[in-house]
N, C-alpha and C positions, 0 to 999 in steps of 0.2 A: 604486574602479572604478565607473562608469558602468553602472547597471542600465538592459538595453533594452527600449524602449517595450514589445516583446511581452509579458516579463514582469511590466512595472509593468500591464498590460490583464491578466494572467490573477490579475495576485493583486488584482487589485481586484474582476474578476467574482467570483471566489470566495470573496471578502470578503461581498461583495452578494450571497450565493445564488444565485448563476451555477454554473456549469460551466467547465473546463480540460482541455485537451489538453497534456500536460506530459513532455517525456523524463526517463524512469529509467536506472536504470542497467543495466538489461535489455532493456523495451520502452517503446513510446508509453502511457502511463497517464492513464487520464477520471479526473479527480479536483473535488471537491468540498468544501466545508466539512463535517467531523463531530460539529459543532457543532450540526447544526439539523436536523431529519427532514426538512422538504419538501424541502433541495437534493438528501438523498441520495436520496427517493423520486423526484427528476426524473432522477437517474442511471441510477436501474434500469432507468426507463420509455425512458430515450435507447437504452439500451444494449440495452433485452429481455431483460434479466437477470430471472429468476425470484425474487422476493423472498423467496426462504424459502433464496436462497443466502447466504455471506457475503463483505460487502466487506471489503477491509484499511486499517485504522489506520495510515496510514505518518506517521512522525514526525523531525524533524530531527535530534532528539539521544535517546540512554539517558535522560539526568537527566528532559528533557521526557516522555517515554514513560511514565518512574515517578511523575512526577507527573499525566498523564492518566490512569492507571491505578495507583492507590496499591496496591493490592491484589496486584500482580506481586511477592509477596517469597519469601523463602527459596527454594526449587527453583526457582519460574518467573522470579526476581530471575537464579539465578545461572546457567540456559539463557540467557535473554536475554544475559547480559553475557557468557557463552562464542561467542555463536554474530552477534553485533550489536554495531556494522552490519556489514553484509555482504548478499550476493544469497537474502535466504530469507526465508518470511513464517514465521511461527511461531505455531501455536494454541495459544493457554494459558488455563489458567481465568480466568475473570470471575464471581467468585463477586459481585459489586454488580451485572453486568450494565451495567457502563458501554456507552456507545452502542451500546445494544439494537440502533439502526435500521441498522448494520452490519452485526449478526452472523446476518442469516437467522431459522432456525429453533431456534438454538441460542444463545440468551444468555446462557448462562450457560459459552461460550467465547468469544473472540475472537481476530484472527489481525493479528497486528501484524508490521510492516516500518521497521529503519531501516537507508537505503540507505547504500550509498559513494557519494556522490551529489554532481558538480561540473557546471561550465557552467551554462547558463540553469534545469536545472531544479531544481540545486541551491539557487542564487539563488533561484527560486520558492517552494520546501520552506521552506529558513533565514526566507523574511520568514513564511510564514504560521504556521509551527512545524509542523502534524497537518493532514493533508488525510485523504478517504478515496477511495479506488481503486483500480482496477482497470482493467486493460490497454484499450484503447480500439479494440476490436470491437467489432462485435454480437456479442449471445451465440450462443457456439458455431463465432464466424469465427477467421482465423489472427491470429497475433498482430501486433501494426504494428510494424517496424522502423524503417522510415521516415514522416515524419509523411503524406507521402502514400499510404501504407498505409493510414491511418486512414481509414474510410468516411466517404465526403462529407455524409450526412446528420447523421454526429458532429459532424465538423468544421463545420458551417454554423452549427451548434445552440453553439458552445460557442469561449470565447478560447484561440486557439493559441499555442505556443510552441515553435520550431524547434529540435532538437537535434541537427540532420543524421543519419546512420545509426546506429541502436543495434545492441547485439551480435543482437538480437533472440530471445534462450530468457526465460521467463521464471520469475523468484522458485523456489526451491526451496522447497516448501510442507512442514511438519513439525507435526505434531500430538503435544501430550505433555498433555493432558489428561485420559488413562489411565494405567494402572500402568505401561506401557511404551508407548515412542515409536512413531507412524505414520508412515509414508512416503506423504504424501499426494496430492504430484507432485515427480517428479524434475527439476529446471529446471536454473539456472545454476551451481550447485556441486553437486558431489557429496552426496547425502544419508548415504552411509554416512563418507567425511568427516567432519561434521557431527555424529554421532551418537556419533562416537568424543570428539569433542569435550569435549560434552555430556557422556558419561559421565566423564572425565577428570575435568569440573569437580565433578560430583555426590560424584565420590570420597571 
């Protein structure tokens, strides 16, 4: 298959510490390299996101996830492979603090995603492997379904990629880096779902 120019423009800005406008499988997501502090300190600055918040780690496969994050074993090994890919971001420990300049004020967790994720921004995901990101408002705006939802000062700033209408809820957010699990946003599946899961696999 023929990968389209959009695509081949946002993995190459993003390659080059640029910026991306890229459809998930929930919403429109600003993503960046998580590879390098200055692209993701221009995301925050795009976005007006408060840097002591944290971005997500999304990655194309499990095997690649475990090898950005070797540290993911035993419990947060076998959450992750219960509950990924799927529609959820999930906070687990970072006891190495791998990409500090993601996680906020809290390095020593991080919140990783890998999607069910086809079309262009799957294509996107698969060439680069791990972007980092987060939905592509200004902080505090609704979430972009469509890429013209996306505010125009994002968009102008950053290479797009069209994925026509997304479901538009996003990521169900899950924190298990306490002795029991957090409900940290309810999004596109079910958290108590997910939780059931979860304990299932811990069993």
């Amino acid at each position: 298959m023929t990968e389209s120019p959009e695509v081949e423009a946002a993995v190459e800005a993003i390659r080059a510490g640029g910026l991306a406008v890229l459809p998930t499988d929930t919403v429109y997501g600003l993503a960046a390299t998580p590879y390098r502090e200055a692209p993701v300190l221009a995301l925050y600055r795009l976005k007006r996101r408060p840097a002591t918040q944290p971005l997500a780690l999304v990655v194309s496969g499990l095997d690649l996830l475990f090898e950005c994050v070797p540290e993911l074993r035993g419990r947060s090994a076998a959450i992750a492979r219960a509950l990924l890919p799927g529609p959820y971001t999930l906070v687990l420990p970072n006891p190495a603090q791998r990409f500090s300049c993601l996680c906020g004020s809290t390095p020593a967790a991080i919140g990783v995603r890998v999607p069910v994720l086809g079309g262009p921004g799957g294509e996107a995901l698969e060439r680069l492997g791990a972007i980092a990101a987060t939905s592509a408002n200004l902080h505090g705006g609704p979430e972009p379904r469509r890429l013209d939802d996306v505010p125009e000062e994002i968009r102008a700033a950053c290479a797009l990629v069209d994925g026509g209408e997304l479901p538009g809820t996003p990521s169900t957010v899950l924190d298990f880096t306490g002795v029991e699990p957090r409900v940290v946003r309810e999004g596109a599946a079910p958290a108590a779902e997910a939780l059931t899961r979860v304990a299932a696999a811990l069993a």
